[in-house]
C-alpha distance (Angstrom), angle and dihedral (degrees) to the residues before:
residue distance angle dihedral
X1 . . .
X2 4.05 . .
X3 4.09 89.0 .
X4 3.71 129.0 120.0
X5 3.65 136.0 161.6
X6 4.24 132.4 -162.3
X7 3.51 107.5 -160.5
X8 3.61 141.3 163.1
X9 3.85 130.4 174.0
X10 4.32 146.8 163.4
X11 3.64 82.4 -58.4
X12 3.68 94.6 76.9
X13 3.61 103.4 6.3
X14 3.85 139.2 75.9
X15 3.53 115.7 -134.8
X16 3.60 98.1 -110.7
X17 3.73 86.9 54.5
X18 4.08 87.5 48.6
X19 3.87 79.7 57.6
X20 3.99 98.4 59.2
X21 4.43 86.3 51.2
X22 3.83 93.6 41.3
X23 3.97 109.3 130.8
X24 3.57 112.5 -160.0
X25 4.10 123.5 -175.2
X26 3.58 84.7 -87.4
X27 3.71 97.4 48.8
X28 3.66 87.2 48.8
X29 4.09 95.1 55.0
X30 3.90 91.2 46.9
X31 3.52 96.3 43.1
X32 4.51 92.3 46.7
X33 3.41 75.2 48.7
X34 4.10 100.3 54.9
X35 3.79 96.0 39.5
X36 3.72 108.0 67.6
X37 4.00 99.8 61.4
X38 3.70 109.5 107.8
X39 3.97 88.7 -24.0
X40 3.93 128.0 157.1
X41 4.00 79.5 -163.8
X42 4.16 99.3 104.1
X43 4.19 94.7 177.9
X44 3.42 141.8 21.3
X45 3.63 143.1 176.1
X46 4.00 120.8 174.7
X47 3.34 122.2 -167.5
X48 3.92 130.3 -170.8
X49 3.64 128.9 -168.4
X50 4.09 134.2 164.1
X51 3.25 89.3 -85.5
X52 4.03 113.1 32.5
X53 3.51 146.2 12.8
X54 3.77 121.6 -145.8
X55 3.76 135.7 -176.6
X56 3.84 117.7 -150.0
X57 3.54 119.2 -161.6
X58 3.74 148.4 161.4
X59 3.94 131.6 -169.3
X60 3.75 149.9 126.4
X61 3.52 106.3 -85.8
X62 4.45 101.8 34.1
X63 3.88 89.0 -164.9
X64 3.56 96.3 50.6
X65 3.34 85.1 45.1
X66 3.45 99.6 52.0
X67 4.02 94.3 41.4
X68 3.78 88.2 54.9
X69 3.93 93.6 50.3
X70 3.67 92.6 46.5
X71 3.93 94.1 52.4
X72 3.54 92.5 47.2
X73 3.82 85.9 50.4
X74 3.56 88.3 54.4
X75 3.21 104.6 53.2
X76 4.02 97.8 34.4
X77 3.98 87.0 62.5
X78 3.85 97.9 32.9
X79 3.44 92.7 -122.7
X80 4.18 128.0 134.7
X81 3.47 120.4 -87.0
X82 4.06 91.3 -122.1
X83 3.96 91.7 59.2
X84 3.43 94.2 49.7
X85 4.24 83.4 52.1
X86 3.91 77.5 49.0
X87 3.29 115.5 49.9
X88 3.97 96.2 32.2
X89 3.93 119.0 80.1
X90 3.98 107.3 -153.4
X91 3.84 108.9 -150.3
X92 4.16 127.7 174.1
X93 3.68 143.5 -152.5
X94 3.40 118.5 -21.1
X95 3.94 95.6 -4.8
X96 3.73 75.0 57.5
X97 3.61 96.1 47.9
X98 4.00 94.2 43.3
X99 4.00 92.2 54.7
X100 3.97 83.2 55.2
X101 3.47 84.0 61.5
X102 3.50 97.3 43.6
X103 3.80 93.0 55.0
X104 3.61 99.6 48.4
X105 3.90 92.3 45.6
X106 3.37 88.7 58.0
X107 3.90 100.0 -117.2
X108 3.49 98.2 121.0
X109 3.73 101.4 45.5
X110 4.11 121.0 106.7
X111 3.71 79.8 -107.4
X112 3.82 107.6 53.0
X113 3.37 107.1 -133.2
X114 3.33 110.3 -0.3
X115 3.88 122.9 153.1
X116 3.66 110.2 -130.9
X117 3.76 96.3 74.2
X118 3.78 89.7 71.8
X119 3.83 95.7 62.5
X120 4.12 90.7 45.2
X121 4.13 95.3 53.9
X122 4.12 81.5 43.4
X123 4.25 79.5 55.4
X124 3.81 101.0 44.1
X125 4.08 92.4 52.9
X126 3.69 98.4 40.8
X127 3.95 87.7 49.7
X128 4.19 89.2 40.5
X129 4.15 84.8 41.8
X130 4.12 86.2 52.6
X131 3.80 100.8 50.4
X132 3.84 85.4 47.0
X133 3.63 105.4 -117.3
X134 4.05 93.6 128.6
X135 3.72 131.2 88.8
X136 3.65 135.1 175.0
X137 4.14 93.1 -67.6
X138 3.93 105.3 59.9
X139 3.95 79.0 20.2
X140 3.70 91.5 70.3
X141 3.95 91.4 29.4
X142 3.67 97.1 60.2
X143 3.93 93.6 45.8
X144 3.70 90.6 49.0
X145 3.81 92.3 50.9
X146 4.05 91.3 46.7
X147 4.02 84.8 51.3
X148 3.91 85.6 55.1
X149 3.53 97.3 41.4
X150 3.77 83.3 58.6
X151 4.20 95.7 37.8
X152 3.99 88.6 56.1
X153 4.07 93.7 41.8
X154 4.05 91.4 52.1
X155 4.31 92.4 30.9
X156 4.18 98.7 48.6
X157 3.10 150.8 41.5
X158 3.51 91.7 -119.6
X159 3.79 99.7 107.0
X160 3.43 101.9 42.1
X161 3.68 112.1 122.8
X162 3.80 89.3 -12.3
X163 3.54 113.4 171.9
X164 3.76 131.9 -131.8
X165 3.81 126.5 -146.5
X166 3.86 90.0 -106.9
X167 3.80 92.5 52.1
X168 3.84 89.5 53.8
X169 3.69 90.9 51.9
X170 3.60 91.8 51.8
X171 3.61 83.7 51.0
X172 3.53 102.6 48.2
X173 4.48 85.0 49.7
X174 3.45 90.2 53.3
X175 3.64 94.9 58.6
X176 3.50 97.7 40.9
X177 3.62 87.9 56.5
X178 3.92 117.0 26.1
X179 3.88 89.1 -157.5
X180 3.48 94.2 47.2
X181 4.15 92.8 125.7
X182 4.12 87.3 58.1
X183 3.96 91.8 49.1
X184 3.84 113.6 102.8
X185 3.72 100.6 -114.0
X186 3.96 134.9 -174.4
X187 3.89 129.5 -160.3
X188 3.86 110.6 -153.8
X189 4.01 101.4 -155.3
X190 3.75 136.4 54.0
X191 4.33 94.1 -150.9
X192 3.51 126.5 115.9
X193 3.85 88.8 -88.6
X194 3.84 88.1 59.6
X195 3.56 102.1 40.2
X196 4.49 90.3 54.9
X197 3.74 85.8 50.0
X198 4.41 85.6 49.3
X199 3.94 86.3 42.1
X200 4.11 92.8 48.9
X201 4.05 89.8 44.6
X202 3.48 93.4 49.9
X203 3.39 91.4 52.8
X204 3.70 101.6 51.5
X205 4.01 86.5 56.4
X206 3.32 94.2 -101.9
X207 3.86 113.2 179.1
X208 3.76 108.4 -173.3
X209 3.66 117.4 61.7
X210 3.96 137.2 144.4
X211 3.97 126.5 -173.8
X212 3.73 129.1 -152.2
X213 3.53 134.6 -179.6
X214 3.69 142.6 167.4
X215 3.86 85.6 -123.1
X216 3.55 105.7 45.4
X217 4.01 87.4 -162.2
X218 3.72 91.5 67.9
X219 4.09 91.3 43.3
X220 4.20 90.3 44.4
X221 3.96 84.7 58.9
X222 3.80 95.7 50.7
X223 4.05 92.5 44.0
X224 3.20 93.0 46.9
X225 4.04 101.3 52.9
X226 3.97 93.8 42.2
X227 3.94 98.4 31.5
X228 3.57 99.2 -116.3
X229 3.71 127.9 148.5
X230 3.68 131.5 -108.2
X231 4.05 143.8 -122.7
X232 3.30 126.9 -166.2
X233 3.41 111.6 -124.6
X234 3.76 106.2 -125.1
X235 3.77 84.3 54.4
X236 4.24 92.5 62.5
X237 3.79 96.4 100.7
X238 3.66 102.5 41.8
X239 3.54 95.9 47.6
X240 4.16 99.8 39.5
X241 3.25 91.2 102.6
X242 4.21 94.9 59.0
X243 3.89 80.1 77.8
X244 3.90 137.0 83.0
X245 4.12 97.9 -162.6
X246 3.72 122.1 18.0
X247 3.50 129.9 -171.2
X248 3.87 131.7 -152.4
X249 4.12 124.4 -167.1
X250 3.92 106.0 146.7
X251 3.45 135.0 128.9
X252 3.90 99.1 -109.9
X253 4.01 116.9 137.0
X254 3.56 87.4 -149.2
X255 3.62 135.7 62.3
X256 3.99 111.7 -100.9
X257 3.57 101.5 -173.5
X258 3.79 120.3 65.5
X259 4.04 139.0 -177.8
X260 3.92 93.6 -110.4
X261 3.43 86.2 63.2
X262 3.52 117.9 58.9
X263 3.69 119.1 62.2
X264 3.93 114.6 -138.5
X265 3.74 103.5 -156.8
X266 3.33 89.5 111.7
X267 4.08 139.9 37.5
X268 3.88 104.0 -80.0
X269 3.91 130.3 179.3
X270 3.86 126.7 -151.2
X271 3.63 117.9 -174.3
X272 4.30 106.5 -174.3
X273 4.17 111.7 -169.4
X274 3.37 95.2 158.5
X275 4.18 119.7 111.9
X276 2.58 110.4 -135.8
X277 3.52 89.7 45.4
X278 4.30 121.3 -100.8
X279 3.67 99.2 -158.9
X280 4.11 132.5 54.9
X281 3.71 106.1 -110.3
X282 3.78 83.6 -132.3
X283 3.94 85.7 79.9
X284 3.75 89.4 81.3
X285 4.02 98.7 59.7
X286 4.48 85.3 63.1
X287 3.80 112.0 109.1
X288 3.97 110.8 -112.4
X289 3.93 91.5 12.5
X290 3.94 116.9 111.4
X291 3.91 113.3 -165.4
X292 3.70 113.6 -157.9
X293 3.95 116.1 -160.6
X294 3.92 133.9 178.9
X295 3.40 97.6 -104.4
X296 4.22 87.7 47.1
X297 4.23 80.8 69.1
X298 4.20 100.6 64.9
X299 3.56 95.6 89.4
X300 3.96 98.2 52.2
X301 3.63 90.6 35.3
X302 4.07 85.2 56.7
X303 3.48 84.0 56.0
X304 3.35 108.5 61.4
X305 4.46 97.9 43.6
X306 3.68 107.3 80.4
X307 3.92 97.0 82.2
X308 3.83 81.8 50.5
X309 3.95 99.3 53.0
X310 3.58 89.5 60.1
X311 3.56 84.9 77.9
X312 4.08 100.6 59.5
X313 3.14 102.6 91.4
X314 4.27 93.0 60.4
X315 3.85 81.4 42.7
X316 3.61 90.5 58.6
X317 3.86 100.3 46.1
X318 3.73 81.8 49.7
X319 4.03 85.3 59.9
X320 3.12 98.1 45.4
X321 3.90 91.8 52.4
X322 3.82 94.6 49.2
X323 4.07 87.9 48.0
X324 3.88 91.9 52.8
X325 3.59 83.6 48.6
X326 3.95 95.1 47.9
X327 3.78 82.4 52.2
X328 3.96 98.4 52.9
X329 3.83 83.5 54.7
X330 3.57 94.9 44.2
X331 4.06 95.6 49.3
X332 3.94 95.6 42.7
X333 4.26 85.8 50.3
X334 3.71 94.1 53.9
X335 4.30 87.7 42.5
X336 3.59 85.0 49.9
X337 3.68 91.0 49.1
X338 4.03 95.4 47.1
């Protein structure tokens, strides 16, 4: 099977290393844009989360392939050809096509089985599928990996109660202050990031909620459905400090909350899900202010997964069903073909 994947992810990266492999939507169009020159690389689909960063390919020759991808990696980030060797696992064919399936069931995320990944590999291939860098191959592996990521949702236990990053922040808040759904609290970002940590607010009942975004369009929307107040953008910094817990998810390369600007007289949460990271690291050494990062969530994500694992081995045969499947296709193309 002419499939490969480099990946890396939390598992064997920091998040300040996470930060240096981070594709954004931009990243994505310069790098489509880099890889077809004199390439034996015939698809691609990347796709970058919080927590990984994964190259999807399929072509003639996989080790040229891969060698060409990795370079390109290289030198897109500026990093050294040996971390890239590092950091990124190579796997093929239908290891390759398995650990698709393990990403969009959730089973490999920091949070084992959580739901949200599902939606974000649907995002990566329709935006790879759009720029045209998809043919029939990671065409028909991506749709066969969506239909699992459905199969195991609706066939296991696996989803059930699953919880997303945001949802252990708001966790993690709550038990670092007991009051926590009385505390006047803004969310800076109107993403999808933003708008699960709105949805699990609203559901706990809680009362006190502002909204800001650097389109106020976006941030008028969310308000509006879950009856939370506004801020005007421009007015973020000078008003931080009205709030007890604050939480940042946008899409910002740079950090947009900083020491000098957060007064510590009084107990203060920051909860930063943004990669790259929102907020200066530095926020954590302020008396009375407790900064809450991704990687600050593995150990109550841990937690919460051995009800879940149960389910792996049904997850598995479901795999293995889909790949035999994949395979059919696969065989009756190249027939077709001959």
């Amino acid at each position: 099977m002419l499939l490969g994947v480099l990946k890396t992810d939390h598992t064997n990266l920091s998040l300040v290393e996470r930060e240096q492999v981070y594709f954004s939507d931009s990243d994505k169009d310069r790098f489509l844009s880099l890889w077809r020159t004199e390439s034996p690389v015939d698809e691609l689909v990347i796709m970058s989360t919080c927590n990984r960063s994964e190259i999807y390919f399929s072509g003639a020759d996989l080790t040229a392939s891969e060698q060409r991808l990795k370079r390109l990696m290289s030198a897109f980030f500026g990093v050294s050809s040996d971390w890239i060797d590092q950091k990124f696992e190579s796997i093929r064919g239908d290891a390759a096509l398995k650990h698709l399936f393990g990403v969009i069931s959730g089973i490999h995320s920091m949070v084992f089985g959580e739901n949200e990944i599902l939606g974000q590999v649907k995002a990566a291939y329709q935006f790879c599928l759009e720029k045209g860098s998809t043919q029939s191959i990671l065409n028909k592996a991506f749709q066969s990996a969506i239909a699992v990521g459905k199969r195991v949702r609706d066939e296991t236990e696996l989803g059930k109660g699953a919880y997303s990053v945001s949802s252990i922040a708001i966790d993690r808040a709550a038990q670092i202050r007991p009051d926590f759904l009385k505390l006047r609290t803004i969310i800076v970002g109107a993403g999808d990031t933003s708008l699960r940590c709105v949805k699990k607010l609203a559901a706990l009942g809680h009362q006190n909620l502002v909204i800001t975004n650097r389109t106020p369009e976006r941030a008028g929307q969310i308000a509006a459905e879950y009856g939370l107040e506004t801020l005007d953008y421009a007015q973020l910094i000078s008003r931080l400090n009205e709030f007890d817990c604050v939480f940042v998810a946008t899409l910002s390369p740079d950090y947009l909350v900083f020491p000098a600007q957060i007064a510590s007289n009084r107990p203060k949460v920051v909860v930063d899900l943004g990669v790259p990271r929102n907020v200066d690291p530095r926020v954590a050494e302020l008396p009375n202010v407790t900064l809450i990062t991704i990687d600050h969530l593995t150990e109550i994500a841990d937690e919460n997964v051995a009800r879940r694992r149960v389910e792996l081995p049904k997850i598995n045969g479901i795999f293995d069903e889909e790949i035999a499947i994949f395979h059919q296709w696969h065989n009756y193309r190249r027939l077709v073909s001959v």
